[in-house]
N, C-alpha and C positions, 0 to 999 in steps of 0.2 A: 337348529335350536338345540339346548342343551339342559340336563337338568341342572339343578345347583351342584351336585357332585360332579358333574363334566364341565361346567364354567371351574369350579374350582382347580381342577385338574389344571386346565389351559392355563390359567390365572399365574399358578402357583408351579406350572413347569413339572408337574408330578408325572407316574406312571400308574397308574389304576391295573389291581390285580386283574379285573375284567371289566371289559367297555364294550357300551351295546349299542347300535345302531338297530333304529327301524325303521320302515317306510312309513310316512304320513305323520299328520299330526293328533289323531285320536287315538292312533296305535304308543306313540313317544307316551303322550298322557298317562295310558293304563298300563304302559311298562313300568314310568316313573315311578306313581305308585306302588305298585306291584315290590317292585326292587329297592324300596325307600329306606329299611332294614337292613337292608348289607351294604348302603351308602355306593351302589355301587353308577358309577357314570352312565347315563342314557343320552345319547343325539337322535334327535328326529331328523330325517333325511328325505330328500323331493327332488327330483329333477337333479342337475348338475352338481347337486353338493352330496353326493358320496367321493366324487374326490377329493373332497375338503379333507374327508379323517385323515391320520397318521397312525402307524404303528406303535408311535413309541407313548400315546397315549394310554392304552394297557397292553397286559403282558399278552392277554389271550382278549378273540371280539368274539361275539355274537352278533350276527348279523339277520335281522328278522324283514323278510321280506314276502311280500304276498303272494298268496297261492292261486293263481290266476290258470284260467283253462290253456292247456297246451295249444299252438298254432294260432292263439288269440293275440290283436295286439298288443292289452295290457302286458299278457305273456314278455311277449318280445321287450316291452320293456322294466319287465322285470329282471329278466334275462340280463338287461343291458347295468342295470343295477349291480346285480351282482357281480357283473363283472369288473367294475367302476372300484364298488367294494374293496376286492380282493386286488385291483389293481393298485390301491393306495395302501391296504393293509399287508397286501404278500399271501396271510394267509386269514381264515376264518371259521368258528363255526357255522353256517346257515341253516336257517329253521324255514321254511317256505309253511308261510300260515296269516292268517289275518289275526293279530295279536288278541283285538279285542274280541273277537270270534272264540278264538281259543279260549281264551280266561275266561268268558263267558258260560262257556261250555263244563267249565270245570277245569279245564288246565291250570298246573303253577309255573312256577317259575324254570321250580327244578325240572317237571316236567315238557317245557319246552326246551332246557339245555340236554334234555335225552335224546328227544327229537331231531336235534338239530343233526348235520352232515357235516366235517370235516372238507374242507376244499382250498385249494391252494392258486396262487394265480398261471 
């Protein structure tokens, strides 16, 4: 799922300075919002469709994916996410956090693109 800035993207064959992917659909929601002021593209992602993105959707991704305990299964498939991710993209920010946890807490925006980790496929 996509917000209107990431439908438009698709729509309209564009390339978005930055395009966000996160896991789930409460997390896509309060990122949408969150980032409604720099119009910038959010996809909520679940199961099989992180291979759906493409690269040439934006220039640079953020990818926000949950912080799940090490050796746990959610783990493993988040694990399998990100890999999925950066399989389709090449390459990625990643932020390993529960979005709405975060902002919750006080985090922004720019505050989870500080967060986030560089990784490549």
């Amino acid at each position: 799922m996509g917000n209107a800035e990431a439908i438009s993207v698709m729509v309209h064959r564009e390339t978005a300075p930055l395009g966000i992917a996160v896991e789930g659909a409460t997390d896509w929601l309060r990122m949408s919002v969150a980032v409604r002021r720099y119009d910038w593209p959010v996809w909520g992602c679940e199961a099989g469709s992180w291979s759906h993105l493409r690269a040439g959707l934006a220039t640079e991704w953020l990818v926000c994916i949950d912080d799940d305990p090490v050796g746990s299964p959610a783990r493993a498939t988040s694990d399998r996410y990100v890999r999925r991710a950066l399989g389709a993209l090449g390459s990625a920010y990643v932020f390993r956090g529960d979005i709405c946890d975060a902002m919750g807490s006080g985090m922004r925006i720019d505050d989870i693109i500080r967060a986030a980790i560089w990784l490549a496929a």
